[in-house]
TORROVO-101884 format. One line per 2 residues: number of its first residue (from 1); their letters; for each residue x, z, y of C-alpha. Coordinates in steps of 0.1 Angstrom, whole numbers, plus 5000, padded with zeros to 4 digits. Example, Ala and Ser with C-alpha at 12.3 -4.5 7.8 and 13.67 -1.06 7.14 Angstrom:
<rs>
1) AS) 5123 5078 4955; 5137 5071 4989
</rs>
This chain:
<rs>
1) XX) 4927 4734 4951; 4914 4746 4917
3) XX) 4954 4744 4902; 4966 4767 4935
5) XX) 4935 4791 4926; 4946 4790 4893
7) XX) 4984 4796 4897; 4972 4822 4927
9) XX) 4951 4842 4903; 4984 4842 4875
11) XX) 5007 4853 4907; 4985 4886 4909
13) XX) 4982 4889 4873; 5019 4891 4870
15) XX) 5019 4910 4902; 5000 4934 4889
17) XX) 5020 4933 4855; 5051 4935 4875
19) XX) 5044 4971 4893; 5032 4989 4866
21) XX) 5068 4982 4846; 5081 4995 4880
23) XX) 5054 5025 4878; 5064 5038 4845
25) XX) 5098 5037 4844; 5098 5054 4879
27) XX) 5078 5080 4873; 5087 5089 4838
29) XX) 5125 5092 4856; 5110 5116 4881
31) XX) 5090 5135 4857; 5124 5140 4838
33) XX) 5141 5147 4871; 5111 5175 4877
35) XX) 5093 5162 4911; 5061 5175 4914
37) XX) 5031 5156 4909; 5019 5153 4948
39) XX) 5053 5142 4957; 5058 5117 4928
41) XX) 5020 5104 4941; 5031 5102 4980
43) XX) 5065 5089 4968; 5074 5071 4934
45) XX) 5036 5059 4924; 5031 5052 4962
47) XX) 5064 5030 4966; 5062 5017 4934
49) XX) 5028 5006 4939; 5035 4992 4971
51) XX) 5065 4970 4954; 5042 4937 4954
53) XX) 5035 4943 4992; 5073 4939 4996
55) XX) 5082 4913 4979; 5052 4892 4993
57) XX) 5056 4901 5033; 5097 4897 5030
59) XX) 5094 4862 5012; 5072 4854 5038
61) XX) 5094 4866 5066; 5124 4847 5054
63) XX) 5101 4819 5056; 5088 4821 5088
65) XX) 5054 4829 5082; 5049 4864 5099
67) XX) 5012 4858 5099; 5012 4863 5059
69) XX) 5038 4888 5071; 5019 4911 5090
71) XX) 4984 4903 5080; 4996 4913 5043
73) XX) 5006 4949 5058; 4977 4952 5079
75) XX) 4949 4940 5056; 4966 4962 5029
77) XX) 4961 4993 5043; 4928 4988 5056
79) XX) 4925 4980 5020; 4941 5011 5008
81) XX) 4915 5035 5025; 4884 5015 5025
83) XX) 4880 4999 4990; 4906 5023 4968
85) XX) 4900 5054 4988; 4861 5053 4990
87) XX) 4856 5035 4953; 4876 5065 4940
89) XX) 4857 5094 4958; 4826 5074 4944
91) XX) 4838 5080 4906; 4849 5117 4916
93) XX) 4851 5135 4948; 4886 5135 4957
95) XX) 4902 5171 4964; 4928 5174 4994
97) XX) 4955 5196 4994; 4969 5214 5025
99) XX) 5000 5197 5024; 4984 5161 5029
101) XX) 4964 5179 5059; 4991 5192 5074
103) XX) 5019 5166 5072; 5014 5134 5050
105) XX) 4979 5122 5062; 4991 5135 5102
107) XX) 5025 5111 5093; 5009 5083 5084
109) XX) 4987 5084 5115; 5015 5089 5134
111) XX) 5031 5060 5121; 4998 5038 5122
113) XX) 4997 5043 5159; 5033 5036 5163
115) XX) 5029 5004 5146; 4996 4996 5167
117) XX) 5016 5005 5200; 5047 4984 5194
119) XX) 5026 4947 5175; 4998 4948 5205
121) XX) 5022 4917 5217; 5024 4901 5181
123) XX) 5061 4910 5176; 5084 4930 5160
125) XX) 5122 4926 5166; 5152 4946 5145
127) XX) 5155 4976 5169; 5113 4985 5158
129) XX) 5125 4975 5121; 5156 5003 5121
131) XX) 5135 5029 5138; 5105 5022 5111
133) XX) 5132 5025 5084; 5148 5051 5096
135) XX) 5113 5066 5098; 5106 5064 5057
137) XX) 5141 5078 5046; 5137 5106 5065
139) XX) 5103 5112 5056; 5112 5105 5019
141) XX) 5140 5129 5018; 5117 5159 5035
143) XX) 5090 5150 5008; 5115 5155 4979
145) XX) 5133 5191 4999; 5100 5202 5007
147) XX) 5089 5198 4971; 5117 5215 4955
149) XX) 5117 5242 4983; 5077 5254 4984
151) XX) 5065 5233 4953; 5056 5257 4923
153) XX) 5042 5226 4904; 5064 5208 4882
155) XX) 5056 5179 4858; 5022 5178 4847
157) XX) 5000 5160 4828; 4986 5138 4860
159) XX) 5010 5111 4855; 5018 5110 4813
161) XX) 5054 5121 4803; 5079 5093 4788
163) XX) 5098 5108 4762; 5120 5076 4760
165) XX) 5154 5074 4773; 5163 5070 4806
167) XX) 5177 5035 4797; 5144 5021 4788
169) XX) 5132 5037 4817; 5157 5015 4839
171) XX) 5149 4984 4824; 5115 4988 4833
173) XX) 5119 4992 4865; 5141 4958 4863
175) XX) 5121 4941 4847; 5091 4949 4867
177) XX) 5112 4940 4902; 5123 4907 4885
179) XX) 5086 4898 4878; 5074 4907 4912
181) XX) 5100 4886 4932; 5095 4858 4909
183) XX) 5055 4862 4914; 5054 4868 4950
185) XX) 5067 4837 4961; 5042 4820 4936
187) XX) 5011 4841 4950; 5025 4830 4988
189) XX) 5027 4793 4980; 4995 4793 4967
191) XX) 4977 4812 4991; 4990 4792 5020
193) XX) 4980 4756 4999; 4943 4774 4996
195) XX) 4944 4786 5033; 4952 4749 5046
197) XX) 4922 4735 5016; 4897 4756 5031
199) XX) 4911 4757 5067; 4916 4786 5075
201) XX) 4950 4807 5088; 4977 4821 5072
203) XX) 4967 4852 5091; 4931 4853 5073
205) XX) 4946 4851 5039; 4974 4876 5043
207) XX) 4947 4900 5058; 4923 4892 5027
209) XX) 4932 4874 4999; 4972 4883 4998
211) XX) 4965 4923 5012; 4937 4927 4982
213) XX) 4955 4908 4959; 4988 4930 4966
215) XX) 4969 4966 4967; 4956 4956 4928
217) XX) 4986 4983 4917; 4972 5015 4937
219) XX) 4937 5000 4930; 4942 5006 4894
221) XX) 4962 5040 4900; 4941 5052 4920
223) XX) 4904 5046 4903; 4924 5056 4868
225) XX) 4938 5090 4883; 4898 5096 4898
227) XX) 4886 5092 4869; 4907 5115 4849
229) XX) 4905 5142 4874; 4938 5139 4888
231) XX) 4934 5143 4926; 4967 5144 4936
233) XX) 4977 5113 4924; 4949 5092 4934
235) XX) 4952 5106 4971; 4984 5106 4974
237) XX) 4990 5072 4963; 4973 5060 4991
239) XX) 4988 5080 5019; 5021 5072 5005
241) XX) 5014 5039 5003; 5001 5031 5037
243) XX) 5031 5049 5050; 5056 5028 5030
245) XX) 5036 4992 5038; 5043 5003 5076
247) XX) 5077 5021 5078; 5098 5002 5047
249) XX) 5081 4972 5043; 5077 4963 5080
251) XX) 5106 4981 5091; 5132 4963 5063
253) XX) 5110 4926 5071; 5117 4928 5110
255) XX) 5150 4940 5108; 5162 4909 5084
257) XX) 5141 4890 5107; 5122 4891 5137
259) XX) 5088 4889 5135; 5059 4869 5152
261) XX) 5022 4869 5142; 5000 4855 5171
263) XX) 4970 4853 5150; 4968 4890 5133
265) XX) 4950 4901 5169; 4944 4938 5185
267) XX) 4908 4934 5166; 4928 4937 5132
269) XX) 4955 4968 5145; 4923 4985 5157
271) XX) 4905 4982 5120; 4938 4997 5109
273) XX) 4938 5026 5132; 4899 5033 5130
275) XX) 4896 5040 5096; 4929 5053 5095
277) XX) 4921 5079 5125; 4884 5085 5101
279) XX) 4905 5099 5073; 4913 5131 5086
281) XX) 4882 5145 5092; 4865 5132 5064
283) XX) 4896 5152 5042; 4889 5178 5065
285) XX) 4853 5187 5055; 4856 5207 5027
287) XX) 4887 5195 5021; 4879 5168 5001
289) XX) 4865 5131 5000; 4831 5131 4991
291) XX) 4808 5105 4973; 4788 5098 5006
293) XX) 4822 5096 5025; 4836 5077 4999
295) XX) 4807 5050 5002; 4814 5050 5044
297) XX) 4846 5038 5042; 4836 5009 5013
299) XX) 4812 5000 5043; 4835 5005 5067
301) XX) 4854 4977 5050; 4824 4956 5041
303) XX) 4817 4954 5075; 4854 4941 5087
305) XX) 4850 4917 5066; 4819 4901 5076
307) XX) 4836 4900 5106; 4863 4886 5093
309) XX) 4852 4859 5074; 4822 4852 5100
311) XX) 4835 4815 5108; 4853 4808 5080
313) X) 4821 4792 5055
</rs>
């Protein structure tokens, strides 16, 4: 038990580690490419961020264990908005720009529900998977036209400019995929030895220990870009994030393989879509997060768990 901990708390380290190689040499690449800072938020940072998420659900598909699977994706994004989202309009109330009202936050609803809709029987074959994926390039690619079409913004200061070569840039990112592959089937190992040591499901730990321990990348991005001010990034990491755990990383893991997870229930998808659905009109109130909103959806989350972890100690 205390060696899986251990090893389990290295994984995450290394996770953690991992992304933000594949964070800077992404976004120093856009920035050099000129994408504006929303997009390179809702995109790069988001998918970047998002890498450990990948790595972990797909080893776990190829493995058979869809409830690490699924519970990682789901837990994650309840994650995203309750702990990241509301701990960052805590530090500084987090502005919203019309684009994310308009299309990105309405998207990820959109594909929150869709995902609610087609798991309520705990499965997800390969035709879901190719319409999910289909799903994320196409929203990618309008992101990125959209940008260059009504975006007067170009690099800025929100995400710090990497005046190396592009070279260095590309081993980062490398390097950084390399290290999350390698930790992501450590952190699954482990988590499953500590789930069967405390008995509890696979399911639990994907939705808790795996999603949090995944989401440690746009935890740090997130509370960093609140703190310095920079909105856009810390928003939009979020958004873009919770889009990409749904339509690439659930999308690419049922389309390899076919998914079942029995024991990530209709109470979980409904956590998901209930403090998904309370984002919009909290970024609709002045068009912003505030500090008291912020704080609801940290309890919103407190409270899941709870419920959660009710039986399991």
């Amino acid at each position: 038990m205390i060696t899986s901990l251990t090893l389990l708390i290295l994984s995450l380290a290394a996770l953690y580690i991992g992304a933000g190689w594949l964070v800077q040499g992404s976004s120093a690449l856009a920035l050099k490419a000129k994408i504006s800072p929303l997009v390179i938020g809702l995109t790069i940072v988001a998918f970047g961020t998002s890498a450990p998420e990948l790595v972990v659900s797909l080893n776990a598909t190829l493995r058979g264990q869809g409830d690490i699977a699924i519970g990682n994706i789901v837990g994650s994004n309840i994650f995203n908005i309750g702990v990241i989202l509301g701990v960052s309009a805590t530090i500084c109330p987090l502005q919203v720009k019309k684009q994310l009202l308009r299309i990105d936050i309405p998207v990820m609803l959109a594909a929150t529900v869709l995902l609610t809709i087609l798991f309520w029987n705990g499965t997800l074959g390969r035709i879901e998977g190719l319409f999910f994926l289909t799903g994320i390039i196409i929203y990618t690619l309008f992101s990125l036209f959209h940008s260059r079409k009504h975006g007067e913004e170009g690099p800025s200061q929100e995400l710090e400019e990497q005046p190396g070569h592009w070279i260095a840039d590309t081993l980062a990112i490398v390097g950084g995929l390399v290290v999350l592959v390698f930790a992501s089937r450590l952190l699954v190992d482990n988590a499953i030895s500590i789930a069967k040591e405390l008995g509890v499901s696979e399911a639990v730990i994907g939705l808790t220990i795996v999603a949090a321990g995944t989401s440690m990348p746009e935890l740090a991005t997130s509370i960093v870009a609140a703190y310095k001010r920079k909105t856009d990034i810390a928003i939009g990491n979020i958004v873009g994030s919770n889009l990409f755990n749904i339509l690439a990383i659930a999308g690419s893991c049922s389309l390899i393989h076919p998914i079942e997870a029995n024991n990530v229930n209709y109470i979980d998808l409904l956590v998901m879509l209930g403090i998904s659905v309370l984002l919009l009109p909290l970024v609709k109130s002045g068009q912003k997060i505030s500090r008291t909103e912020g704080f609801v959806l940290v309890l919103f989350y407190v409270i899941y768990m709870f419920w959660l972890l009710r039986d399991t100690f």
